[in-house]
N, C-alpha and C positions, 0 to 999 in steps of 0.2 A: 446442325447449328453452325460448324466452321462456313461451310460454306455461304449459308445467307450473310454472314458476321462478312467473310472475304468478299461477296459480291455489295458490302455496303450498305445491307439492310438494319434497320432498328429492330431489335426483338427482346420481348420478353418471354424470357424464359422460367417456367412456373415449375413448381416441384413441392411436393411435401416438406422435403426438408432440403430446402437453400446451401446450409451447411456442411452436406456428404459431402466427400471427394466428388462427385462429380459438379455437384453444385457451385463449387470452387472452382475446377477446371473451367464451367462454360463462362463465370463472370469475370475470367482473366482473359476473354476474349472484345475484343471492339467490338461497341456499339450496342453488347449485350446485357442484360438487365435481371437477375436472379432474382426469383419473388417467391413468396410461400404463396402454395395455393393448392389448399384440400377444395373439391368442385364439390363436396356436400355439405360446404359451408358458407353460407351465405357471407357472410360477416368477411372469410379471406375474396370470396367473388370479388365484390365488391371494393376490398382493400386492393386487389392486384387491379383493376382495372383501372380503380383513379390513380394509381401509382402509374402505370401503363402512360398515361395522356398527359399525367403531369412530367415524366420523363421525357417524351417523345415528342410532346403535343397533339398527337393524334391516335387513333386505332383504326390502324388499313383493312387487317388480315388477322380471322380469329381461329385458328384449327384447336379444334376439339380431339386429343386424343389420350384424354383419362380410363382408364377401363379398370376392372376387376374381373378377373376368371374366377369361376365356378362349374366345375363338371361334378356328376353325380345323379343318381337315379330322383326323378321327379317326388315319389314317395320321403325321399329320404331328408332330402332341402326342408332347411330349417327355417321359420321364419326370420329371423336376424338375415341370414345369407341374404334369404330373397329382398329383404329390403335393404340390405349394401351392393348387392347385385344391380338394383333400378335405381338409388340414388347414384350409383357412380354412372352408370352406363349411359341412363335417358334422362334421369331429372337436371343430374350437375351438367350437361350439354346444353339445355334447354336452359337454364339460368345464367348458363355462360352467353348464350347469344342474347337473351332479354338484358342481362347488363352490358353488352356489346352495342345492341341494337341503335341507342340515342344518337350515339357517338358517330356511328356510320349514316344514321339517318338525318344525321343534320350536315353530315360532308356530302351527299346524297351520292354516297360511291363505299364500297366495300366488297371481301371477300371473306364467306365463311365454310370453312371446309369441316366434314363432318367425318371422323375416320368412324370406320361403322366394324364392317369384317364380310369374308364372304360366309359367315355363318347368318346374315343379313338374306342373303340369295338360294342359302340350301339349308338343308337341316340332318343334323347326325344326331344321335340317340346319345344319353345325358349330358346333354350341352341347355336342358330346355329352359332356364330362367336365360342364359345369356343370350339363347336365339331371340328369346321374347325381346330383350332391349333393346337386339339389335336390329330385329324386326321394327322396333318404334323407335329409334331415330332415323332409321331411313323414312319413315311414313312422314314423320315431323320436319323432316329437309327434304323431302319433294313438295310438301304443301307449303312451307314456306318459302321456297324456290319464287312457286307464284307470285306467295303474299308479298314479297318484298322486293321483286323485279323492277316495280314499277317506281319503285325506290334507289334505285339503283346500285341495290345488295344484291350480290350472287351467292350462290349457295352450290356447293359442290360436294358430295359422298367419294370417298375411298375407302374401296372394298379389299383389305390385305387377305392374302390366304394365310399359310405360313410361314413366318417370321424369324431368323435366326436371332432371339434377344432372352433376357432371363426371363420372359411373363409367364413363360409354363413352368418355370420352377416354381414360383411363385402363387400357382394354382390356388385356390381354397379348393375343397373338395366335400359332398355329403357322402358322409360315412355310415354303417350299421352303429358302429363305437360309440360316437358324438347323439346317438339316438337312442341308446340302451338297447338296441337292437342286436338278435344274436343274429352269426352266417347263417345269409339265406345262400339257395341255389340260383333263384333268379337273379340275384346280384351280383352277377359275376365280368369279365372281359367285358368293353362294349363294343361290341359287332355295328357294322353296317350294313344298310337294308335298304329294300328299295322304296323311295318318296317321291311319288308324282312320276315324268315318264322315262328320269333314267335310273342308273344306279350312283351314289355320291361316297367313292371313296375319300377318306381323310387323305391320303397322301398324292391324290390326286388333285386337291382343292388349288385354285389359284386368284389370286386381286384382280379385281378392278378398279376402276376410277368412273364416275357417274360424273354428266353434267345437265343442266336444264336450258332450255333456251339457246 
């Protein structure tokens, strides 16, 4: 964020809560604009976006990068998880660019960037509701790539590997506990294995960036 703030740019800057210490620190910066904004709720969508344009006057550039981690055995995922798992990962992305969309379509010029993960490109064993999300917002920003080209919206994916930041502390995780489940044996370490035709080490994993057109 210093950086865009020092090269001049307008941004708004969205968080759950505005308030933290960090929240504070980026709105003591030029040019920058601290907004609450949970992406599973329609009602803040919406609020941070017309704050957005009424601030700025416009909306350029929209990067989508809200996520929630979920690792654990597929058996074990709860329903609640899985449906916090799909509204952070692919729905609130997908409603953040339908309330983006007007705004760029009527400047007939934007950029939406979609951070996805390279769990998007390979698959490791109890990662399975977040490979799914992250498998469908890449499918959702390559087709709208299209749809919207001719509109003069871009749309571009980045695929991070691993990340030096707290989101794996911050893991949720499916547990035997949380399911009245005693230890099993097969719930144990998760190993990597081979998918398709190589093998995909986790500490091997590295980003990309996707572009269309």
């Amino acid at each position: 964020m210093e950086h865009f703030s020092a090269a001049g740019w307008n941004v708004a800057a969205t968080m759950r809560s505005p308030t933290s210490e960090a929240g504070v620190a980026l709105a003591a910066l030029q040019n920058v604009a601290v907004l609450k904004l949970d992406v599973t709720s329609a009602t803040e969508i919406a609020a941070a976006v017309s704050a957005t344009v009424a601030r700025f006057g416009s909306l350029d550039a929209l990067v989508n990068n809200a996520g929630y981690g979920l690792v654990g055995p597929l058996e074990l995922v709860t329903a609640a998880q899985i449906e916090r798992q799909i509204a952070t990962n692919l729905v609130g992305p997908i409603a953040m660019m339908q309330a983006a969309l007007p705004h760029m379509r009527a400047a007939r010029r934007g950029v939406i960037v979609n951070v996805t993960s390279v769990e998007g490109r390979v698959v490791l064993p109890y990662n399975t509701i977040c490979h799914g999300t992250k498998f469908g917002l890449e499918g959702v920003s390559e087709c709208a790539a299209l749809e919207l080209a001719p509109l003069g919206v871009r749309v571009r994916i980045v695929e991070p590997g691993g990340v030096r930041t707290g989101f794996g502390v911050r893991l949720d995780t499916a547990s035997l506990q949380q399911n009245g489940r005693k230890r099993d044996r097969r719930f144990r370490q998760p190993h990597s294995r081979r998918v398709g035709p190589g093998r995909h080490r986790p500490g091997n994993l590295s980003g990309s960036h996707r572009r269309f057109g």
